[in-house]
Every structure is written in structure tokens, then in C-alpha cells.
C-alpha positions, 0 to 999 in steps of 0.5 A, a space after each residue: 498395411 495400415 496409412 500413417 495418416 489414418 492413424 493420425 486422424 484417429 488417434 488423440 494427439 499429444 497437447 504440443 501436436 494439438 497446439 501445432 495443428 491450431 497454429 496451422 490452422 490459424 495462420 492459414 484462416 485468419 493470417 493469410 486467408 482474412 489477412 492478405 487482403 491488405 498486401 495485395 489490396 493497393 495493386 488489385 485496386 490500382 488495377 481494377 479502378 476499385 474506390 475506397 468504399 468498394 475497397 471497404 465492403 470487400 473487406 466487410 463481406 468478408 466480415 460478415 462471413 465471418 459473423 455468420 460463421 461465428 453464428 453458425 458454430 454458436 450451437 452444438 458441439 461439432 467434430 472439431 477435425 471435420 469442420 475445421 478441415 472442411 473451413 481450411 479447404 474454404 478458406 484455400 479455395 476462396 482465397 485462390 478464386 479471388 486471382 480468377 475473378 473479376 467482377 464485384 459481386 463475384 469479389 463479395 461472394 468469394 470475400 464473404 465465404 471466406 470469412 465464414 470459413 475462418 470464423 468456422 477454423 478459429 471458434 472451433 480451434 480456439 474452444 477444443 485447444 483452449 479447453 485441452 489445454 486447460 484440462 491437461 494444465 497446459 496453458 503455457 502453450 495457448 502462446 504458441 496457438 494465438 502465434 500462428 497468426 502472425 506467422 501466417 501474415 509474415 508469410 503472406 506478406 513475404 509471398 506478396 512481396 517477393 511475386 511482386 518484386 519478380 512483376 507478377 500482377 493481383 491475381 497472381 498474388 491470390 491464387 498464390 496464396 491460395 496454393 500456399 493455404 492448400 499446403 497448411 491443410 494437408 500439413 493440419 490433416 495429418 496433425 489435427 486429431 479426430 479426438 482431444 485429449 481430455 480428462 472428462 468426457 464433454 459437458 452437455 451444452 448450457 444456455 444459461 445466461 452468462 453473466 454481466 461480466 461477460 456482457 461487459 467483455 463482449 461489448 469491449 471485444 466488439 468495440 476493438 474489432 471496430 477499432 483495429 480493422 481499420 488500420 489493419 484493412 488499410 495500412 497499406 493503402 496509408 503507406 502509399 499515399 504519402 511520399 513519406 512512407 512510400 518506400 517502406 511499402 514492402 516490408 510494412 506488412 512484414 513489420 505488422 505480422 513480426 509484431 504479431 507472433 510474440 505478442 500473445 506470449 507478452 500479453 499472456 505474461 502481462 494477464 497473469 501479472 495484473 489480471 486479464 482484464 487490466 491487461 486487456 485494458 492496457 494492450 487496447 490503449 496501446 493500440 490506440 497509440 499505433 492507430 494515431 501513429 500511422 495518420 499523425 506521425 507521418 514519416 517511416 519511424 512513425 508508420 513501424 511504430 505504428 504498425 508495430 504497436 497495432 500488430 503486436 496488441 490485436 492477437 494478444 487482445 484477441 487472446 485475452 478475449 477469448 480466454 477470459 471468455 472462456 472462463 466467463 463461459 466455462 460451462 459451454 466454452 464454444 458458445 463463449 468463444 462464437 458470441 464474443 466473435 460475433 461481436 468482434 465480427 460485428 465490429 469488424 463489418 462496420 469498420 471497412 466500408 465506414 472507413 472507406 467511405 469517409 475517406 472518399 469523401 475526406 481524401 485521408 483515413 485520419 478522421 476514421 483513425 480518430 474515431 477508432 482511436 475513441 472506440 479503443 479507448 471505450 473498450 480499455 474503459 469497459 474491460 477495467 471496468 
């Protein structure tokens, strides 16, 4: 008798189970596998006397992974199912390994091929569903795609939260996680086909220069990887330093991810509306707002808020990149997809240990804030442009 899980490798699925595989396959990449890190960053660096700027190049390494990676699949097309399961695994295990580790330069290798990992699982996801979709005029369902996210940061963050309320230490939280990205990846085996549905055969690839417009967009996109990983590394740590806020400290990172799931929908309705690039424009300020909430508006309404704007503008600015991107470069979508991540990786990999650093000399993350708030609003400025 023929497995039933062969015959979903081989045979194309429908555009909805396609969708449903990429959600999966995102929240286990970037939602738990880059993402946890914030959640479980405060105990980890408690317990291991970790300083800020050490903190910040952990979260850096796994940047630059995520720039390698986005470099690496800038090339020829790959099997989509193959390195995107092969990604996922990485991604589990290294997110595992991180609970059994206990040096920093075990730490940063760990952090770093990670973040390759899911640099791999979202350019190769995004370019073959976005493509799909686009093809089979489908693209009510890239929401659902960008939603998993989010969902896979409110997992993780109520995993965290709840290891956490029984004792369980920093490690325990990692290794945790990682069971729980291994059971993403069984459930992508079985929904990620090795073919996509098309109505063409693919194109061959086009080096040719993309264009003005595309150089303007990847500098903007650079800029608010910068602009919102800041925040986004060291909410937490932001929540616990002040007596104020402290007591939201469990739930924070659940607000963040809430935010996050419907937000592709909302700004997917605002770039039909007003045109992607006014869009964009406006979510980045939006997220500028959130980044100057959480450092001076110090109270628990103004740490939600916050975190509610941030959560609820990153994927929908990471979305309206990313599509717009692939109508710049819509003669070699992947290539689009991985030069616009190697600018927002780039962005990201300076954020981290910039904003740690500062605020082991400062005391406070509100001059970093300060700066990224003006990066955001440089990136707004380049997309209306």
C-alpha cells in the first residue's frame, strides 16, 4: 500500500494547503525560532550574568545568520520542500541546543545557524506561495501566510510563560521550544508539496537590474529591520526594568504576537486601498509611535500600546516589502524576495548589540529607541517617496 505521506510529497496541493504549510513553516522560523529569544532572554541573562551588549550580539548572530541565509538563496531556484524542511529542522535543533549550551561562543554559533535557517524557510516560502498565489489569482490568502508569525510568537510566548509559572529555569524554556518547532515540521512534511501549483512553467532567472524603485524600497526595508528590532530584542527587558510595568511581564510578549496575526490582513487592505507604498509608509510611522511609547510612556496602557503598535505594523511592513518587492522583481521573484531580506538582515545585525552597548553605557534603551524611532521615519520617507 502506498504511505499517505508520500503521496503528499508528490502530489501538488491545493493553494489553501500550500498557505497552510507556509504559516507553519513561518511560525516555527521566525515566530518561535528568531522570536523566543525575547521571552526567555531576562531569565537566561539573570542567570548567566549576561551584560546587555552580550545580550545584543546574541541577538546579532542570529541576524547575521539570517543575512547569510538570504544571501545564499539569492541564487538559482532550489527545491522549495527540500530546503524548507531541511531550514525547519535547523531551526528546531538549534533552538533545542541553545537549553544545553553553556558557553557564548557555543551561544553565537547556535544563534547564527539559526538565523540562517530561518532566513532559508521564509525567502523560499514567501517567493514559491506568493508566486502561486499570484498565479492562481489567489491573493486574499497571503494574510493567512504572513499570520503565522504572529502565531508562532503567541505560542511561544504562552509555552514560556506557562514553564515559567510551574519554575522551570532558561534552559528548559529552550529545549521546550524546540520540541515544539520539531512538531511544526512533522505537520509541514505532510502539508508542503514537492511541486506548486502553477499556470506556467518556471521562468528562467533574470539578473538584470531591478530598477530604481526597487533600490529605494530595499533601503526602506533595510531601515525598519533596524528600526523595529530593538524594541522587538528587548521589550522584555524594558518591561522589567521599571516597577511600573513589571507586572505585565508575562502577558507583554502575548500582546506583541496578538497584534501581529491580524495585521498582514489590515495593512493588505490599507495597500489595496491607498497603494502599497503609502501603506508602508504609514504602518512604519505607526511603528515609530510604539517605539517611543515603550521608553516614554512608562506606565502598563503605555508598554500594551506600544507593543501592540509594534506587533501589529512589523509583519504587515514585512508583507507589503516583500510584495511589493516581488512586483518590482517580478521576472525572478526569489531574487527580490532574498535582496530585500539581505537588507532588512543587514539592518537587523546592527540594532541588537548597537542597542545593547548604549544601554550599558546609558543605564536605559531610550536613546536607542530615539534613534530608531528616526530610522522608521526615514524608511516612511523613502517608501512615499
Amino acid at each position: 500500500m502506498t504511505d499517505a505521506s508520500a503521496v503528499c510529497a508528490t502530489q501538488p496541493a491545493s493553494p489553501l494547503r500550500l498557505v497552510i504549510g507556509g504559516f507553519i513553516a513561518l511560525a516555527v522560523a521566525i515566530g518561535i525560532g528568531r522570536f523566543v529569544y525575547t521571552p526567555i532572554l531576562p531569565p537566561m541573562v539573570a542567570a548567566l550574568r549576561l551584560s546587555k551588549f552580550a545580550a545584543g550580539l546574541l541577538a546579532s548572530a542570529n541576524l547575521a545568520g539570517y543575512l547569510a541565509g538570504a544571501i545564499l538563496v539569492a541564487g538559482p531556484r532550489l527545491s522549495t520542500r527540500n530546503w524548507v524542511l531541511g531550514g525547519l529542522f535547523v531551526s528546531a535543533v538549534t533552538t533545542g541546543a541553545m537549553g544545553l549550551a553553556r558557553t557564548l561562543a557555543t551561544f553565537l554559533i547556535l544563534r547564527a545557524a539559526g538565523g540562517v535557517a530561518s532566513a532559508i524557510v521564509l525567502v523560499l516560502t514567501c517567493a514559491a506561495v506568493l508566486e502561486t498565489l499570484a498565479a492562481l489569482n489567489r491573493s486574499e490568502l497571503t494574510a493567512l501566510l504572513f499570520a503565522g508569525v504572529g502565531a508562532g510568537i503567541v505560542g511561544s510566548a504562552v509555552l514560556v510563560s506557562a514553564l515559567r509559572a510551574v519554575g522551570l529555569g532558561w534552559s528548559a524554556l529552550w529545549t521546550d521550544s524546540g520540541a515544539m518547532s520539531l512538531l511544526g515540521l512533522w505537520a509541514c512534511w505532510h502539508l508542503i508539496p514537492t511541486e506548486t501549483p502553477s499556470r506556467s512553467p518556471a521562468k528562467t532567472i533574470s539578473k538584470l537590474p531591478l530598477g530604481h524603485r526597487f533600490t529605494r524600497l530595499t533601503a526602506a526595508y533595510g531601515l525598519f529591520g533596524f528600526g523595529y528590532i530593538i524594541t522587538a530584542t528587548f521589550l522584555i527587558a524594558i518591561v522589567r526594568s521599571r516597577a511600573s510595568t513589571r507586572a505585565i511581564e508575562p502577558i507583554v510578549w502575548v500582546i506583541f504576537g496578538s497584534a501581529a496575526v491580524p495585521s498582514v490582513a489590515l495593512w493588505s487592505a490599507a495597500g489595496r486601498r491607498f497603494g502599497i507604498q503609502r501603506a508602508f509608509a504609514l504602518a512604519a510611522l505607526t511603528e515609530a509611535c510604539g517605539v517611543l511609547a515603550t521608553v516614554y510612556w512608562q506606565s502598563v496602557v503605555g508598554i500594551s500600546v506600544g507593543s501592540a503598535l509594534i506587533g501589529g505594523t512589523f509583519m504587515g511592513l514585512t508583507a507589503l516589502g516583500l510584495m511589493r518587492g516581488r512586483e518590482l522583481a517580478a521576472r525572478n521573484p526569489q531574487r527580490g524576495v532574498a535582496l530585500l531580506t539581505s537588507a532588512f538582515g543587514l539592518g537587523q545585525i546592527v540594532g541588537p548589540s548597537f542597542a545593547g552597548a548604549l544601554s550599558d553605557r546609558l543605564g536605559n534603551f531610550t536613546v536607542p529607541s530615539v534613534i530608531a524611532t528616526a530610522a522608521l521615519i526615514t524608511s516612511a520617507a523613502l517608501a512615499a517617496g
